[in-house]
C-alpha positions in Angstrom: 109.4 181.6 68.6 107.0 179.8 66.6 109.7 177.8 64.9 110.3 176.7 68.0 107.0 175.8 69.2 106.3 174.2 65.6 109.3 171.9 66.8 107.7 171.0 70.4 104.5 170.0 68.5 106.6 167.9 66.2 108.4 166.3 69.0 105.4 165.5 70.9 103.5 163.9 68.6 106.4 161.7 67.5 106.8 160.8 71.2 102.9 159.5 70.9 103.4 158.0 67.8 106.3 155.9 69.4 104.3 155.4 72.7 101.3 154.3 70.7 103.7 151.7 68.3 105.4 150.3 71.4 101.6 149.8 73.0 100.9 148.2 69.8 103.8 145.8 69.8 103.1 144.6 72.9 99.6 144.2 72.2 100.3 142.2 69.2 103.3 140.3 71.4 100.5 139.4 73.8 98.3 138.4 71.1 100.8 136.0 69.6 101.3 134.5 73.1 98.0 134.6 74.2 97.5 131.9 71.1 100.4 130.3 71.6 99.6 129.1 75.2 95.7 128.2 73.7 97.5 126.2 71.4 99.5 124.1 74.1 96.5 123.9 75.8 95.1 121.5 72.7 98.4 120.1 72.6 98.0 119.0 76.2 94.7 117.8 75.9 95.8 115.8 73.0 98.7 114.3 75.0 96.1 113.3 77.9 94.1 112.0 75.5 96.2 109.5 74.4 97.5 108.5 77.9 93.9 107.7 78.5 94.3 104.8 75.4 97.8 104.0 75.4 98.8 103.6 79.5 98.9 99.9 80.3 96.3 99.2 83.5 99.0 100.1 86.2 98.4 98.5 89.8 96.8 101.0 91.7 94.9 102.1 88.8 93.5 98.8 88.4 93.2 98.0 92.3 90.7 101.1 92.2 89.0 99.6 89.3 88.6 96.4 91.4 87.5 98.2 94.5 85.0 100.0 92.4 83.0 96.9 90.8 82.9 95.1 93.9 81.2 98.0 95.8 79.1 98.1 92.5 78.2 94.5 92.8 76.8 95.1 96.4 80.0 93.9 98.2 80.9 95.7 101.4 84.3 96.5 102.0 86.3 94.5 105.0 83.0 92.5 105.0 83.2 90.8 101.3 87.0 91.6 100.5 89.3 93.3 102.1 89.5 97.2 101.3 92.9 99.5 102.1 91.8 102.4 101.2 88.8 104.9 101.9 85.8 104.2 99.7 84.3 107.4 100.1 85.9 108.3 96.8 84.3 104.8 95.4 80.9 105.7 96.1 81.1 109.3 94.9 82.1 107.3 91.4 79.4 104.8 91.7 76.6 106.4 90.1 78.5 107.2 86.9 80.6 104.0 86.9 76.9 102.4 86.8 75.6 104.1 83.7 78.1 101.3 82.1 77.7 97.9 80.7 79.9 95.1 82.1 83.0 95.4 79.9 86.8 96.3 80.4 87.1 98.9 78.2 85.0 100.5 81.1 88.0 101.2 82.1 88.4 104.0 79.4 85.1 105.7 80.5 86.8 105.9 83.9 89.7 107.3 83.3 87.4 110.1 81.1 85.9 110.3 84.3 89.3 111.4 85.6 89.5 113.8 83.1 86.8 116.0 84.3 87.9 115.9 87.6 91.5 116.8 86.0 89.8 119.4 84.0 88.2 121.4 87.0 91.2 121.0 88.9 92.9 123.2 85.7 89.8 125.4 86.4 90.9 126.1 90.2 94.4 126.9 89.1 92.6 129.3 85.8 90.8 131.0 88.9 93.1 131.3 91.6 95.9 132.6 88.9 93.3 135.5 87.9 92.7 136.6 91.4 96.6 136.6 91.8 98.2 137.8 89.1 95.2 138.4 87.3 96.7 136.3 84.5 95.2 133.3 83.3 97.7 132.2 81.1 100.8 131.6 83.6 98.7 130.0 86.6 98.0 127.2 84.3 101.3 126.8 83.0 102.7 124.7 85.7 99.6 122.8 85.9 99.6 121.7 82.2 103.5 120.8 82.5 102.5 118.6 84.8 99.6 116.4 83.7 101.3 116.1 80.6 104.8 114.6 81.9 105.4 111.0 81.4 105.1 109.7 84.7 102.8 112.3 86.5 100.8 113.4 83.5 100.1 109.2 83.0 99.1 108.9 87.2 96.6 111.8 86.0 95.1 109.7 83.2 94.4 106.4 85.6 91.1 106.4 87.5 92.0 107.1 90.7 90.0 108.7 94.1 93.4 110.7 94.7 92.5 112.8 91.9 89.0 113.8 94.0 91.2 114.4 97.2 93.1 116.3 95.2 90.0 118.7 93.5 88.8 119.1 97.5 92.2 119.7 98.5 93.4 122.5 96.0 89.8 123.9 95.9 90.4 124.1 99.9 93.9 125.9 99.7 93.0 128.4 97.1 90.5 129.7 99.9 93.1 129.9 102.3 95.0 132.4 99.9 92.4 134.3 99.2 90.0 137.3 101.2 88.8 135.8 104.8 85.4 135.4 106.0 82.5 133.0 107.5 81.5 131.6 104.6 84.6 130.9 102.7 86.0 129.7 106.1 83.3 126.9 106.8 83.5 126.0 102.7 87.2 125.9 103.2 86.8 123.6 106.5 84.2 121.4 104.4 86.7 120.9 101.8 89.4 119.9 103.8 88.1 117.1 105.5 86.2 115.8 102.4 89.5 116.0 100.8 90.8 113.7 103.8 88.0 111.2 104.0 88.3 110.7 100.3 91.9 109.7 100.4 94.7 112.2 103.3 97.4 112.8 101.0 96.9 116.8 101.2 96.8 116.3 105.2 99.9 118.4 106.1 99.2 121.5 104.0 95.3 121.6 104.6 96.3 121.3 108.5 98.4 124.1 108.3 97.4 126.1 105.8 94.0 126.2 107.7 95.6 127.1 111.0 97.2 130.5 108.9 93.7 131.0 107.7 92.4 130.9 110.7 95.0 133.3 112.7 93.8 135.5 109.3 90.1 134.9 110.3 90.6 135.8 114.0 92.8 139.1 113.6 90.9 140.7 110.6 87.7 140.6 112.7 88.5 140.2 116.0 85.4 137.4 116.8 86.6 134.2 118.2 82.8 133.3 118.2 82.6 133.7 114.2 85.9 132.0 113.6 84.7 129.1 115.8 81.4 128.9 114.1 82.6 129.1 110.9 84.9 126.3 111.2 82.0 123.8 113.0 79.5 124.9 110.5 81.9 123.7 107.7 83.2 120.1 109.6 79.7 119.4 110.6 78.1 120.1 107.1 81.2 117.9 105.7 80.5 115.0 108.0 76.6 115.6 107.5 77.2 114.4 103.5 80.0 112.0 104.3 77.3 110.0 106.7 74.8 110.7 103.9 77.0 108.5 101.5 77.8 105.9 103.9 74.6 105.4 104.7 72.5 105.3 101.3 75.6 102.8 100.0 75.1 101.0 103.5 79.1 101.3 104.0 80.5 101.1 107.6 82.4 104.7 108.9 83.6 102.7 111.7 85.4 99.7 109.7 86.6 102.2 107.5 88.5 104.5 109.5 89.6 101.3 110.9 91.3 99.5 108.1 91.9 102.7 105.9 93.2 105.1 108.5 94.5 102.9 111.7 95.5 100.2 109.6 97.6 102.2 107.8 98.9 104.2 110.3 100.2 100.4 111.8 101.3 99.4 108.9 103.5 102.5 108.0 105.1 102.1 111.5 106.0 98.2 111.0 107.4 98.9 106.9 111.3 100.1 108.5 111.2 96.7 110.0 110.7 95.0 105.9 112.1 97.3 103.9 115.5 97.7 104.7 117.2 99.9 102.0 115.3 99.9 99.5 115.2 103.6 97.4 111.9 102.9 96.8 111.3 103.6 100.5 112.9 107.0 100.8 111.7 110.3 102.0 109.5 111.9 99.2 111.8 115.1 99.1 114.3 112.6 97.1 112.0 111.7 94.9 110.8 115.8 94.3 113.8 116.8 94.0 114.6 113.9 91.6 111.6 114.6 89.4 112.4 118.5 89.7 116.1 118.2 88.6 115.0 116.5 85.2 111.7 119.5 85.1 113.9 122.5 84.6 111.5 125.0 83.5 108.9 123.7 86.2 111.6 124.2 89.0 112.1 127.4 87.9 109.3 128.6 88.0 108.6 127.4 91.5 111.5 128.9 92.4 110.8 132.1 91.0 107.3 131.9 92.4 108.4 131.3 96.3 111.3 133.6 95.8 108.8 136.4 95.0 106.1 135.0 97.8 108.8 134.9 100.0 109.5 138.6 99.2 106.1 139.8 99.7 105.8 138.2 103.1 108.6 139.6 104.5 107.4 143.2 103.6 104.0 142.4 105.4 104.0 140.1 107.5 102.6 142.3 110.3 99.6 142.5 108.3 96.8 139.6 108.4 97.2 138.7 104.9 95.6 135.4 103.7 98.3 135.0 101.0 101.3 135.3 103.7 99.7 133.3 106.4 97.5 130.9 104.4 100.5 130.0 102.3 103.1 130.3 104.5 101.0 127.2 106.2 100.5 125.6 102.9 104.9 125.8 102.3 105.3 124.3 105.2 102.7 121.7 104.8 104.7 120.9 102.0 108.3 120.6 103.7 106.6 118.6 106.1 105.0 115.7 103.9 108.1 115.3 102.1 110.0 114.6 105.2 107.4 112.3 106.5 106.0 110.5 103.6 108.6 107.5 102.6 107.1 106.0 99.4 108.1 106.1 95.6 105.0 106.7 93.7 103.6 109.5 91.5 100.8 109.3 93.7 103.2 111.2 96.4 104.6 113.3 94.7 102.1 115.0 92.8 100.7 116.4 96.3 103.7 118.4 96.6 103.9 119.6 93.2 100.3 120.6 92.5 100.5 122.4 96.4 103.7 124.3 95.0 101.7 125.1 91.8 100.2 127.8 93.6 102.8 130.0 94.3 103.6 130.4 90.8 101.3 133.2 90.2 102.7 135.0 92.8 105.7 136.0 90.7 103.5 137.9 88.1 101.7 140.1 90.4 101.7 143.7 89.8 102.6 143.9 93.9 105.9 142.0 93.7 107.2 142.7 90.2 107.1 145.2 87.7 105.1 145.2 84.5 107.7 145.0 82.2 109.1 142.4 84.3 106.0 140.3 83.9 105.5 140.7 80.4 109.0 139.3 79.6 108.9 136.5 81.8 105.6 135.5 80.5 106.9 135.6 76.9 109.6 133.5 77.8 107.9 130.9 80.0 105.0 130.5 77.4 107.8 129.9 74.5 110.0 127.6 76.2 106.5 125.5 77.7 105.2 125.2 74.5 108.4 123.8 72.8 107.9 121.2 75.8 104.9 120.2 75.1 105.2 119.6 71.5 108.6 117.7 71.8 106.3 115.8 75.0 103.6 115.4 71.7 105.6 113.5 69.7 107.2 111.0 72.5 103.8 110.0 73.6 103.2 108.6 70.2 105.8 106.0 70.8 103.0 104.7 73.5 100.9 103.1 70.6 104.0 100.7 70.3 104.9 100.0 73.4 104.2 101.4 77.1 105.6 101.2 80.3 104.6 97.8 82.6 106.3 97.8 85.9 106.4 102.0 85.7 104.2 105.1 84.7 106.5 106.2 82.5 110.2 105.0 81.1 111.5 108.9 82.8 114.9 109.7 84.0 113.1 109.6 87.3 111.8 106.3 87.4 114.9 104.8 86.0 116.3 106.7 89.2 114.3 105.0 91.4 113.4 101.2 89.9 115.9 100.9 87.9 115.2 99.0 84.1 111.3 100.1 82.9 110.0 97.3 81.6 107.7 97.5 78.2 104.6 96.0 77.4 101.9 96.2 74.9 99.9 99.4 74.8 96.8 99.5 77.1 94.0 99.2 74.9 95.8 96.1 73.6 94.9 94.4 77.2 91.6 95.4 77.9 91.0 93.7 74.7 92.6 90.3 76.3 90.8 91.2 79.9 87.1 91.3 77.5 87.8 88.4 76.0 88.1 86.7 79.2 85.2 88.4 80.9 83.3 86.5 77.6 84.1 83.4 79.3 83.7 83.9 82.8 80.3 84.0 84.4 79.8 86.9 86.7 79.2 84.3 89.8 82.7 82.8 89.1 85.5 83.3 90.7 89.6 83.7 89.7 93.0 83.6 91.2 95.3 86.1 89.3 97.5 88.4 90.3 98.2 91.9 88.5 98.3 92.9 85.8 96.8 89.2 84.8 93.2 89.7 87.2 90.8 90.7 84.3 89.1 93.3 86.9 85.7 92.3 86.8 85.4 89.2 88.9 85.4 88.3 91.7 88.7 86.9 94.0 88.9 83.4 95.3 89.8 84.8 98.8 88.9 87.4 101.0 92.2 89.5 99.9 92.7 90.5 96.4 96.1 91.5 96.7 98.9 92.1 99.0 102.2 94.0 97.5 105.1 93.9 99.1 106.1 94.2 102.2 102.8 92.2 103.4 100.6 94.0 104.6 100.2 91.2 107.0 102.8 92.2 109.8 100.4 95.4 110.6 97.4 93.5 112.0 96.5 93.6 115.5 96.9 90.5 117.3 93.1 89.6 117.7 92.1 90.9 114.7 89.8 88.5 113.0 91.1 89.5 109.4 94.4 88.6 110.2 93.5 84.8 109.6 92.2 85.5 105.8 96.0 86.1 105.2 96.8 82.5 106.1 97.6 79.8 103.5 95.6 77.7 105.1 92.5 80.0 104.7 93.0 80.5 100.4 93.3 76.7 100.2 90.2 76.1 101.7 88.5 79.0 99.3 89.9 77.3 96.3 88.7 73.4 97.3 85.2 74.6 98.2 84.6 76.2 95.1 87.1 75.6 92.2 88.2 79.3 90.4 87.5 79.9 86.8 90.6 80.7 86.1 94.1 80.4 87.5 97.1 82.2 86.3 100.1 81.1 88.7 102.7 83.7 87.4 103.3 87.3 90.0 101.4 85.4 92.7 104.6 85.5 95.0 104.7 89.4 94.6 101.2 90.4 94.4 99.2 87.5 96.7 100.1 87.1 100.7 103.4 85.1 101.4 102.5 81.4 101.1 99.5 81.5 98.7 101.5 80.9 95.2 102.7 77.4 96.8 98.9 77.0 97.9 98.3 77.8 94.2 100.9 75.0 92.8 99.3 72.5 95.1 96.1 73.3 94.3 97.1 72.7 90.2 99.2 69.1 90.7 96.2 68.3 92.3 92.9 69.3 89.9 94.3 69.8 86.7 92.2 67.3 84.6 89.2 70.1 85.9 91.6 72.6 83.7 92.4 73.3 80.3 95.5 76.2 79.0 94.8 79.5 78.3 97.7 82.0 76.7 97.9 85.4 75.9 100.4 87.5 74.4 101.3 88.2 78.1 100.9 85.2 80.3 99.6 81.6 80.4 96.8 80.5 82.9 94.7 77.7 83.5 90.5 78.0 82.6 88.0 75.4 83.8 87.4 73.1 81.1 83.7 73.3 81.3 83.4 77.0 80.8 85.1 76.1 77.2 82.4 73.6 76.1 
């Protein structure tokens, strides 16, 4: 008898002992992986970093840029130039963008700028992860893989007011997944539509991810009154700042939902009439799917992650749950803009991917998976991230040499797409050229060049300072006044009443309105004793002779 009760002790406390070293190896497992993921978060820091000095000034970047200095200046948009897109975004930059000397390398401190806005956008995802899963660590994961990728991670490192649409919009939808109430509903109605005045790429998801929140808002407790109150105290307080911008930067609501939201709107339903069949020009779910097929371990894990929301909200979808309703909105948001949205740029994709980015934590919740599960899965998806990002390390090196011109990236996807990437010298490289002119040209002057030859800081002969193709002229209105400032005629009466400070006639016929590069040649034949040659490693132009004296 007590021999054998000697040998139930014994067993027992081996038992503990072998609970107690298998809770110690996976303590020390979570450790390792724990400092594993810190150190990809360096690694990614590092590889944004050097985006930030190595991307060449891509078009939109640089169109922002231009936007930017001429609002700075104390032009008004669609009064002084013509203006596209919404400047709320411009003025919410202004007062940093000011701190600044006139220089191009400005440029740099901008994109820093985007940083920040990149770094609390990695905050959101840190928070709404922890409410979630209640780990950090794999709610970031997806976020990291993508502002690091080639093409994405590069759109992240531009200065761009997408990227403040973007902080709105994802600070918005992690309300709608989480606990409802008054005050998270009007913050999360506040959100949204500063997130569409700023620039309406999240409009699909924020419209119906709203509507789930709302139907979570109404049955949880039962008062229309609140849910209609909640919602007008949010829109009202959003448009009460938004008129409180536009009206200390003396900016016009009216001409800008006009040209930035109508015009648009016009022009989107004229582009199947120019573009034909062009790939560039197909629904965005090609180009995800593209981008996702050459992203393996980020496609899994979206996978995984609706797979195991998908799960949870057919269990309880009776229930008013934020996270079924609010994101089952948000999903189909999502299918929606990539049916509707027709254009090839990072700028449309990354909506999609950053809205899908929230459903990864999903999968590591204790209510869909077991703990074991989790742990394993999170070894696994930290390893095989960091080996990613290292091998992603050591490409974007390669950018000191050479960087993409005509692409954000030389990717499998944007070979897709464009076909040939062509290379040019690294960013930094130009901004030096762009300085060097902006040493020459007086800030009152005027120049006609196109991108990536426009040296940012100065002014445009001509009311419009660019027009890609298709033209954006075939979406006018026929009385429209700024339809004429399109017309060749028009640009050759800006360049004979006050001759630019510099010409460069090369991309005029792809970057200037249809007509003006002829204009341009004219122009030349015609005043080019006033001119003297100017060449960099990237172009030759023509500078006024006096401003070399």
């Amino acid at each position: 008898m007590i021999r054998n009760f000697l040998m139930q002790i014994s067993g027992e406390r081996q038992k503990k002992l072998n609970n107690t070293s298998q809770i110690n190896l996976h303590s020390l497992a979570d450790k390792a992986i724990n400092s594993l993921f810190i150190t990809s978060v360096f690694i990614s820091a590092i590889i944004y970093l050097l985006h930030i000095v190595t991307h060449f000034p891509f078009f939109d970047g640089s169109i922002h840029t231009r936007y930017l200095w001429l609002l700075s200046s104390g032009f008004k948009a669609n009064v002084d130039f013509f203006c596209i897109y919404p400047t709320l975004g411009y003025f919410l930059t202004l007062p940093y963008f000011k701190l600044f000397p006139e220089s191009a390398f400005v440029l740099l401190a901008l994109r820093l700028f985007s940083a920040v806005v990149v770094a609390l956008l990695g905050l959101a995802y840190y928070s709404h992860g922890r409410r979630i899963s209640a780990d950090w660590v794999v709610a970031l994961l997806p976020f990291l893989l993508i502002s690091t990728d080639r093409s994405i991670g590069v759109f992240f490192s531009e200065y761009s007011i997408d990227h403040l649409a973007a902080l709105a919009a994802i600070l918005a939808m992690t309300i709608i997944m989480s606990e409802p109430g008054f005050f998270r509903l009007a913050l999360c109605s506040a959100l949204s539509l500063i997130s569409l005045f700023i620039m309406p790429k999240y409009h699909f998801p924020l419209f119906f991810g709203l509507l789930g929140y709302l139907w979570v808002c109404y049955a949880t407790y039962r008062k229309p009154s609140m849910v209609i109150s909640g919602l007008c105290a949010g829109a009202i307080s959003a448009l009460a700042i938004i008129f409180a911008i536009f009206s200390l930067n003396h900016g016009s609501i009216i001409d800008n939902f006009k040209y930035a939201y109508l015009f648009n709107f016009r022009f989107t339903s004229v582009l199947d009439e120019q573009i034909g069949s062009s790939p560039m020009y197909s629904p965005v779910i090609v180009y995800v799917w593209t981008f996702l097929r050459h992203h393996l371990l980020l496609s899994f894990s979206y996978a995984v992650g609706i797979y195991a929301w998908l799960r949870y909200a057919v269990s309880g979808w009776r229930k008013p749950d934020p996270l079924i309703w609010g994101g089952g909105g948000i999903l189909l948001g999502c299918f929606l803009a990539t049916l509707f949205d027709a254009v090839y740029c990072e700028q449309y994709i990354t909506p999609v991917l950053l809205c899908l980015a929230l459903f990864v934590p999903v999968a590591y919740s204790e209510t869909v998976s077991s703990q074991r599960t989790i742990r394993y899965a999170r070894y696994l998806f930290v390893t095989i991230a960091f080996a990613i990002l290292v091998a992603r390390l050591d490409r974007v090196a390669d950018e000191f040499h050479l960087t993409a011109y005509n692409a954000r990236g030389n990717t499998a996807t944007t070979r897709t797409i464009i076909g040939e990437v062509t290379m040019a010298p690294t960013g930094i490289n130009i901004l030096n050229e762009y300085d060097d002119l902006l040493a020459l040209i007086p800030k009152d002057e005027t120049v006609v060049a196109a991108w990536p030859f426009h040296p940012l800081f100065r002014r445009d002969a001509a009311f419009q300072i660019f027009d890609d193709r298709p033209s954006l002229s075939g979406a006018f209105q026929e009385r429209d006044p700024l339809s004429r400032s399109f017309a060749p005629e028009t640009f050759m009466n800006a360049l004979e009443k006050s001759a630019p400070a510099l010409i460069v006639p090369q991309n005029l016929d792809e970057f200037f309105p249809p007509g003006w590069d002829l204009v341009v040649q004219d122009f030349l034949s015609r005043h080019r004793h006033l001119y003297e040659e100017y060449a960099t490693n990237m172009y030759k132009g023509y500078i006024r002779k006096d401003l070399l004296e």
